[in-house]
N, C-alpha and C positions, 0 to 999 in steps of 0.2 A: 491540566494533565501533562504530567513529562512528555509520554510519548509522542505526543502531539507536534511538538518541535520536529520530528524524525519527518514531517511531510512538507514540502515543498513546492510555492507554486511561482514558476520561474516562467514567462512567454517564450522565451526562445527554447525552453525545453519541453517537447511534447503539444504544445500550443497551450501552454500554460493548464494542462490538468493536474490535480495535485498527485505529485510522483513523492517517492519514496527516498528522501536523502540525498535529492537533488540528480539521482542516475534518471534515466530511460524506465522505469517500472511506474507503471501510475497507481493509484489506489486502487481503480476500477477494475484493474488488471485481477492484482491478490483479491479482491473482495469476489470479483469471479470465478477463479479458479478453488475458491472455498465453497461457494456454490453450488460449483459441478463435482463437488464431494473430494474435493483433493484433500488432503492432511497436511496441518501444519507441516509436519517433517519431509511429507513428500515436494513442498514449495521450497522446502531449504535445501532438497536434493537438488530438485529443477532447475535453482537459481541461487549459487552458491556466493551470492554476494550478499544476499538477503541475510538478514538475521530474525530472528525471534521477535523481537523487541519491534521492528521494521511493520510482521504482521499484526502484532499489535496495535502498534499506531494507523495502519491501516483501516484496520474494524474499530478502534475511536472514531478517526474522521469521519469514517461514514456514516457513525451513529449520531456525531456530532451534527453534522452537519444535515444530515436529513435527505440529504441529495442520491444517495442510491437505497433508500426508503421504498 
């Protein structure tokens, strides 16, 4: 999956959770705030560094991976 590249899991950033393109936003973060019924558009309000593509790869990983299952 392309997207999947867009997440990054670096130690010195975040304590190594997987973040989003290498900034400060972890997966957990966007996969929460989709959650608590945010809208896609409203995350790319919120956090205008985020792109589209970003939430995407976000709700892969975590489908991929099982971890916030």
């Amino acid at each position: 999956m392309k997207n999947i590249e867009r997440i990054t899991l670096n130690p010195n950033i975040m304590g190594g959770k997987p973040c989003i393109r290498g900034l400060r936003m972890t997966v957990g973060t966007v996969i929460g705030l989709l959650a608590s019924g945010f809208a896609t558009d409203d995350i790319l309000k919120m956090y205008p560094y985020l792109q589209q593509e970003d939430i995407i790869a976000a709700l892969s990983y975590a489908a991929r991976s099982g971890v916030y299952a």
